[in-house]
N, C-alpha and C positions, 0 to 999 in steps of 0.2 A: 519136302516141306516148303509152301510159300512162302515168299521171303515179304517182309514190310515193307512197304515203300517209304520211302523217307519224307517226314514232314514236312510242307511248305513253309520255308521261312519266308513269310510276306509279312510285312507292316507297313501301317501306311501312320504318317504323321499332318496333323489338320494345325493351321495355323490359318484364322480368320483376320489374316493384317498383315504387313508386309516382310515377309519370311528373311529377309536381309537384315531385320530390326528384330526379329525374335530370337535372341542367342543361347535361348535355352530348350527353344524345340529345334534349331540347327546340331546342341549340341546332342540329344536326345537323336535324333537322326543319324548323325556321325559313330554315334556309341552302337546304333544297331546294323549299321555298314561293318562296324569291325568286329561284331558278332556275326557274321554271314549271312544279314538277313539282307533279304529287296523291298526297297527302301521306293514308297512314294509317297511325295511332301506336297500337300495342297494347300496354297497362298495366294498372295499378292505376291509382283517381282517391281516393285519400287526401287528398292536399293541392290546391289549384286549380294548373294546370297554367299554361302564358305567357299573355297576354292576346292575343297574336301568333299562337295555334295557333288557339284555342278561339275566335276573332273570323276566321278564316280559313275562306271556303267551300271554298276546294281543298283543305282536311284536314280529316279524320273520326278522333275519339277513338273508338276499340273499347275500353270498357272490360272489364278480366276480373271477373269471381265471387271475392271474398276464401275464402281455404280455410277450413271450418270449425274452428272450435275443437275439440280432443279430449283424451281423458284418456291416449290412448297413451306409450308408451313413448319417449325421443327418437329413438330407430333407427326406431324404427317409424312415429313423427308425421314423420321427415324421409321416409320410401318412399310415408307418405301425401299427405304434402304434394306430391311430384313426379307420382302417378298423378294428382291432382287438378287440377294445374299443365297437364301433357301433356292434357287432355280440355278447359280453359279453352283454351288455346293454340290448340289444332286447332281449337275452334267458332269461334274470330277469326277465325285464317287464312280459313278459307270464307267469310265475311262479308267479305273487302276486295274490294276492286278489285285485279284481277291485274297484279301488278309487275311491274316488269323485275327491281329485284332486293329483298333485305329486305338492310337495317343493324339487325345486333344487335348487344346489348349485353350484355356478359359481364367478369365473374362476374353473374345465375347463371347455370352454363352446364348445369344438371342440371335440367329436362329441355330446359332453351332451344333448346341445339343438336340434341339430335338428332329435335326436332321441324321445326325450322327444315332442317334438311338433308332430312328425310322431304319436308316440302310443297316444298322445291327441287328434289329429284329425279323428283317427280311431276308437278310444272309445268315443269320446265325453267326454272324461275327462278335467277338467280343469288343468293349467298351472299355476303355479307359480315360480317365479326365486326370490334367494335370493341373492343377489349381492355382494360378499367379496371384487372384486375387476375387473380389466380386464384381461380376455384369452390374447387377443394380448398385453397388456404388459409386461406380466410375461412371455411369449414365444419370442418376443423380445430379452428378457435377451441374452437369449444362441443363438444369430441366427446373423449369419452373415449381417450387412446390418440394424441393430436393425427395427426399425419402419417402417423404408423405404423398407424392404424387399420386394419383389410380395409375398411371399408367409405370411407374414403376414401383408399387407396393405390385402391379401382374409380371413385371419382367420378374420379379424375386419369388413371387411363387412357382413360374416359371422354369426358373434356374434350380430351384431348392429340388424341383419337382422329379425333371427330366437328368439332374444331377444324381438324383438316388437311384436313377436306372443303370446306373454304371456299374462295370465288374468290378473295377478297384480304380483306386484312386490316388492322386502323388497331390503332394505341396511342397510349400516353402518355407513354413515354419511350425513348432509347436503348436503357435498358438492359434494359427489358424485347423491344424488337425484337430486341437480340442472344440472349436466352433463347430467344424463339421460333422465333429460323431456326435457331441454335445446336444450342439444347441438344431442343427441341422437332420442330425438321427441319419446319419451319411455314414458310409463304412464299406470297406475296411481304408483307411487312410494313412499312406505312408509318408514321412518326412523326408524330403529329398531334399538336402541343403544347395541351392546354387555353389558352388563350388568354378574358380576359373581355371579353363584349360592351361596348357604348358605354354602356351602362346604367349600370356600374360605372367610376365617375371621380371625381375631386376637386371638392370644391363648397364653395359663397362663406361666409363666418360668417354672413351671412343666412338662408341654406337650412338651416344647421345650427339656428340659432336657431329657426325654422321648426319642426324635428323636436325641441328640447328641447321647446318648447310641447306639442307632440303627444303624446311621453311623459310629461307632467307630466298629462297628465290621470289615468294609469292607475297612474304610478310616483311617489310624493312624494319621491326622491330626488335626480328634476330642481326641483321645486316651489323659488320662489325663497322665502328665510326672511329677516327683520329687514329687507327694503329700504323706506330714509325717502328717498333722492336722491329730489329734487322732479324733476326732470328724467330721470326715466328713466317713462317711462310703459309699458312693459313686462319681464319678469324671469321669468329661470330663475333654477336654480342656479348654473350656468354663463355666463349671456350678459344682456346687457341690451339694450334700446331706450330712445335717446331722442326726444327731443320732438322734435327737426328729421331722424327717421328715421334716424340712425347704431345699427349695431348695434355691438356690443364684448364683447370675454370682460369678465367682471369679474375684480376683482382676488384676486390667493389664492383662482382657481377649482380646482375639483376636475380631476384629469387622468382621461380615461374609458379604459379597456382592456376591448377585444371580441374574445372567441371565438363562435368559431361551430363547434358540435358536433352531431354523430349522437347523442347520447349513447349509442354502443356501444363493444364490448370490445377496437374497435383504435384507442379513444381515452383513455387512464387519466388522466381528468380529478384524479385527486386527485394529481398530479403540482401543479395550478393549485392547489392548496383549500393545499398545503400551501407552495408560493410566496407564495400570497397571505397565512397566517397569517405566514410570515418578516416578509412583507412591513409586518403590522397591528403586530407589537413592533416593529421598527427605527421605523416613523413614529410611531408612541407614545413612543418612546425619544428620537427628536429632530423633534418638530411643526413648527420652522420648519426644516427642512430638507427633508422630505420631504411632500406634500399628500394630502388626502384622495385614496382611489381608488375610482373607481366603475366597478365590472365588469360586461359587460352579454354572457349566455352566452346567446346564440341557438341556434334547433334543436330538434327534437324526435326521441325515440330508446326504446329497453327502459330505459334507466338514469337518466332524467332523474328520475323520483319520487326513486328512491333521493339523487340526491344534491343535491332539492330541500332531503328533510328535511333532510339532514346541514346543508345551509347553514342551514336555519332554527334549528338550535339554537345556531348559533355568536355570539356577542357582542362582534364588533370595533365599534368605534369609529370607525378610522380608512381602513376599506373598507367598501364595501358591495355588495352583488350584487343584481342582478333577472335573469330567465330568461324574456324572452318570449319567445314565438312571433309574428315580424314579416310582416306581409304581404309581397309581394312587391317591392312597388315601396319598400316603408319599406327592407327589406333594404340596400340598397348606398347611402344615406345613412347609416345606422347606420355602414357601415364609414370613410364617405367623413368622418364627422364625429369619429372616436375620431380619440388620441392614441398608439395604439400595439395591435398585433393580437399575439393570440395562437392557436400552433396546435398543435394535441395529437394530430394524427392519426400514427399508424407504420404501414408497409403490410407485410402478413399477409406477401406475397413480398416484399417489399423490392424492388420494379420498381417503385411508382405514386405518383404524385404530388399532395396535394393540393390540388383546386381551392379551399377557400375563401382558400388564399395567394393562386392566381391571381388571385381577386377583391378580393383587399384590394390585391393590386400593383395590378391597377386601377382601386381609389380611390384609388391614394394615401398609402397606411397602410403603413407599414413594421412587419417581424412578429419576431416570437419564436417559433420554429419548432421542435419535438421533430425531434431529429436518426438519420436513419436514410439504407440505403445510398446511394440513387441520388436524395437533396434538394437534392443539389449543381447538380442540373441546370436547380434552381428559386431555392433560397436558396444566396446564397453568404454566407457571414461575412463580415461587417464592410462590405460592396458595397451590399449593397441588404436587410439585415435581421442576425437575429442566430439562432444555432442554440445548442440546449441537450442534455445529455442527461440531466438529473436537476431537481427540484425547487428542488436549490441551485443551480446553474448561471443556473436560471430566476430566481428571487428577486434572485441578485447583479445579473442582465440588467435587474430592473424598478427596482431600488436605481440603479442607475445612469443611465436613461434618466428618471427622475421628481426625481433628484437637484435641487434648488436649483429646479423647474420652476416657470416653464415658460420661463426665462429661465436658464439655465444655455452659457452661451458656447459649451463643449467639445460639448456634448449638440445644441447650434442646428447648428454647426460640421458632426456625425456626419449630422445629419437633412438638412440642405442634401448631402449627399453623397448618401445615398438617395435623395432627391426626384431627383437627377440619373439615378439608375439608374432609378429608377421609370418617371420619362419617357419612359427611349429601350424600356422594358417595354412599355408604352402605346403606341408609335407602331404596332406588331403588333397588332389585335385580332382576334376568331376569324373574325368572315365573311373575313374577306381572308387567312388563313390558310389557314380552309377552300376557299376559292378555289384556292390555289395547289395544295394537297395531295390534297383528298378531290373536287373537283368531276371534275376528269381522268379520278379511276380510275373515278369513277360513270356518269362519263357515256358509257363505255368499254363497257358494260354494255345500252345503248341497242340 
């Protein structure tokens, strides 16, 4: 009796943007390393990518050619950018190990897809699209004409087009799957909740203390000032160590609030710039009522100079800002040690949902959330965070959770409720997610 040869587990994962900054097709790639497949990821390498991928011999990073700079026109630098794209793309594709199937990732879907569908229909490779959001929204943003454009009412029929050529399909929320069978005639479409890995969780005032030390080399706004306790033989601004190894906040410490931004145009950070000025008169207005705030905007994006300078000219007192760029492992300490998140992102379609809540639910961190269609499926009000739709909204949100802090009855009371929702957030995390949802249809594929 002939025996069967055993399946090739290849998969290949497409990310058109910088595979460091896309944490949901790293973790999609991670999830099929620990399914035994061979694993190649074609991107950008901007940022360093998981330590998990690039430490893995069954995966091979294809890095793409960044497009050249030009003086063209923006119609014209976007048709450049795609022919450029489309010849980067296709030298990859030939360079992997032949799939069973490809996971793309989309928006961008111009020229992703109908490169990805060309090398499917030539290899008989299967198709899959993992749906963050839409190409023609997010290219809208910056285009004259937004939706009504000709030239992206064709990226969307485009996208609609060369999308229904796919074998199956993931997203990120309900309500974008009912769009895509709905309105779209797209199918079959499964709901993959962003979910954070185990990386992202709550940790001890020690580890915190651990990471003010680390920022205080680079940031004087952790640096501890005026401390004589003879018994404290180490010191932030925020925490101490004593001599028999007890950590502790110190007393009338500063409370920390972290966003984490793209800094791009579907996040109008000066929503925050102008919360946080509400925010620097009321605490000037009444010092023992309200603490110092120290805000810590992670991320990097087109718009981060611009509103570096803006923060550097400003002269509060009773807030302060820094803007690193955190390694990766510093990342979800950052989140796991503040005292309250903020999130600034709106989605172009009002279908998608931002991961960096996912990751502050879990750490631990309950958020401040800009409110738009389908966030409910992520923040609720008053359950497990707080939703805004304006600057004021936000202000009144931070005037209330910093009130009397960090000892405020009503405020302990609201956060003991969150931590309860947080929790049962956290018992869910994505490998075991991705288990129940995405491993089936892949492996379907075989």
């Amino acid at each position: 009796m002939t025996e069967v040869p055993p399946k090739k587990r290849n998969a290949c994962v497409i990310v058109l943007g910088d595979i460091g900054r896309s944490p949901r097709m790293q973790y999609h790639a991670q999830s099929l390393l620990e399914e035994n497949y061979h694993v190649d990821i074609i991107g950008y390498l901007e940022t360093r990518p998981l330590e998990g991928l690039t430490q893995q011999p069954r995966c091979r990073i294809h890095e793409l050619t960044a497009v050249p700079v030009t003086n063209l026109t923006p119609k014209l630098r976007l048709l450049f950018k795609a022919f450029w794209q489309t010849l980067s793309l296709l030298m990859a594709l030939i360079s992997i190990r032949r799939p069973s199937f490809l996971l793309v990732q989309n928006p961008p879907g111009i020229p992703t897809l109908f490169v990805c569908y060309l090398y499917c229909a030539l290899t008989r490779t299967k198709l899959a699209i993992d749906w963050h959001n839409y190409t023609y929204t997010v290219l809208a943003l910056g285009m004259s004409g937004g939706e009504k454009s000709p030239l992206i009412r064709l990226v969307r029929r485009l996208e609609r087009y060369f999308g229904s050529k796919a074998h199956t399909h993931f997203c990120v929320t309900r309500a974008m799957q009912e769009d895509l069978q709905e309105n779209w005639k797209i199918g079959p479409v499964n709901v993959l909740y962003d979910r954070a890995p185990t990386q992202f969780h709550p940790i001890d005032l020690p580890q915190k203390h651990e990471l003010f030390l680390k920022l205080a080399k680079d940031y004087p706004q952790f640096q501890s000032v005026g401390n004589n306790q003879s018994d404290v033989v180490q010191a932030t601004a925020l925490t101490q160590k004593l001599a028999n190894g007890t950590v502790q906040y110190k007393p009338q410490r500063h409370a920390v609030l972290v966003s984490s931004t793209s800094w791009t145009q579907d996040e109008d950070f000066g929503i925050l710039l102008k919360a946080l000025q509400s925010y620097e008169e009321t605490a000037q207005a009444e010092p023992l009522v309200y603490p110092s705030l120290l805000c810590i905007i992670t991320g990097k994006g087109p718009q981060k100079e611009h509103y570096a300078a803006e923060i550097a000219r400003l002269q509060w007192k009773k807030v302060s800002v820094i803007t690193p760029w955190l390694e990766i492992e510093d990342y979800p300490t950052v989140l796991a040690s503040a005292d309250l998140g903020v999130c600034l992102h709106w989605s172009t379609s009002g279908l998608d949902l931002p991961m960096k809540v996912v990751d502050m639910f879990g750490s631990g961190l309950p958020v401040c959330a800009y409110d738009f269609k389908c966030l409910n499926e992520l923040v609720k009000h008053g359950e497990n965070g707080f939703v805004f739709a304006d600057h004021v909204q936000l202000a009144e949100q931070l005037r209330i959770w910093f009130e009397h802090f960090p000892k405020n009855p009503s405020i302990l009371e609201t956060r003991a409720g969150f931590q309860r929702s947080l929790q049962q957030f956290q018992e869910l995390r994505w490998r075991e997610s991705w288990s129940l949802i995405a491993a089936p249809v892949l492996e379907a594929f075989l």
